[in-house]
C-alpha positions in Angstrom: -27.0 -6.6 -0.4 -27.4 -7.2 -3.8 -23.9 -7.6 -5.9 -24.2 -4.1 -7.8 -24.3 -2.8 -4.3 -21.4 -4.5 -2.9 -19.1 -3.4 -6.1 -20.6 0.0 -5.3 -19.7 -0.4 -1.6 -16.3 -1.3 -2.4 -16.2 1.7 -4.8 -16.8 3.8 -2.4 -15.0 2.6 0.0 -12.0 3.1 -2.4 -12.8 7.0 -3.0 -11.6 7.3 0.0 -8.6 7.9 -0.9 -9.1 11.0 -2.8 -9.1 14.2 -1.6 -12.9 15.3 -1.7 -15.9 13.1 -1.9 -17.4 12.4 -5.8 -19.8 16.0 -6.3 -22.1 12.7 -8.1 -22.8 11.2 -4.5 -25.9 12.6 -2.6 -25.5 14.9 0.1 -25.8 11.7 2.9 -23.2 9.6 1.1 -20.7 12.8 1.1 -21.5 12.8 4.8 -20.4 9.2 5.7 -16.7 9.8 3.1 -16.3 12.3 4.9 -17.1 11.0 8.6 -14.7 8.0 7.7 -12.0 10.5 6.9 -12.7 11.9 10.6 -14.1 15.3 9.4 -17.0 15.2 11.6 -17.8 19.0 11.0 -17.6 18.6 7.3 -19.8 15.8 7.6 -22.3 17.3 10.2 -22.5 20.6 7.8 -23.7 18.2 4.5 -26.7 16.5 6.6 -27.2 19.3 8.8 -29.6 21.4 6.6 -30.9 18.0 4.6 -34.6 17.3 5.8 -34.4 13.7 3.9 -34.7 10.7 6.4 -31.4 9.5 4.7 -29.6 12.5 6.4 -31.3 12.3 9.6 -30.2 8.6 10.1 -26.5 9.7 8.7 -27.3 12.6 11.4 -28.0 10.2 14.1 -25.1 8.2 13.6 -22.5 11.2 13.7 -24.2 12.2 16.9 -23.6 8.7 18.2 -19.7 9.5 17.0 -19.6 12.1 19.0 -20.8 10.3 21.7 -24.1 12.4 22.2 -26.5 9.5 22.5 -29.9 12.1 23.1 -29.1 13.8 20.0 -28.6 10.7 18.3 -31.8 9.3 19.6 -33.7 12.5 18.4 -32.4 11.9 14.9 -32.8 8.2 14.4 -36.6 9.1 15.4 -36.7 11.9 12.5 -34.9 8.7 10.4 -37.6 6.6 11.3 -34.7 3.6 12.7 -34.3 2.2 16.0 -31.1 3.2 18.0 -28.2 1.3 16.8 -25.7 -0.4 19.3 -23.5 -2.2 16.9 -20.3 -1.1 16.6 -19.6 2.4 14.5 -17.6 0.9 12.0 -20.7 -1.4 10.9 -23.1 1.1 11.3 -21.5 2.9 8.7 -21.0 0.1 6.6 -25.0 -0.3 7.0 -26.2 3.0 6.0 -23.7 3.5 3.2 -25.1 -0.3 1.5 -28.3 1.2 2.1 -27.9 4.3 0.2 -25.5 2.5 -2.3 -28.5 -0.2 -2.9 -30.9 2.1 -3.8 -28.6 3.8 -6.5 -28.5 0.3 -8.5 
């Protein structure tokens, strides 16, 4: 992870303590503040309707959440990623310094 990425990464990690995600993130991004604020519907809704292979792996990973592992499997195939068995908290560390990455 580049530097720009990991000052992003922390500023996002940061905006977590608002109340609503920043309307300047991408649909995904939203997605992941809000899964970490454990409002998996919220969450689900944002990628739900997103045919982008950055909301199909965000997709799969709040099916593995849930603890629906088919579902999940189904959505990291649409994402084009294996099916990750690290822990969920690194998972989501992954994917949001991989979206944050490509915005710097």
């Amino acid at each position: 992870m580049t530097p720009e990425a990991s000052k992003s990464l922390n500023a996002f990690c940061a905006s977590l303590s608002a109340g609503a995600p920043s309307t300047d993130l991408s649909a995904p991004l939203q997605a992941l503040w809000w899964s970490r604020k454990d409002a998996w519907t919220e969450a689900h809704t944002l990628v739900q309707g997103d045919q982008s292979a950055e909301a199909a792996w965000v997709h799969a990973y709040l099916h593995r959440v849930e603890g629906d592992l088919s579902n999940a499997a189904y959505w990291y195939r649409r994402a084009d990623k294996e099916p990750s068995t690290v822990a969920l908290d690194a998972e989501w560390t992954e994917i949001a310094a991989a979206f944050l990455d490509q915005q710097t």
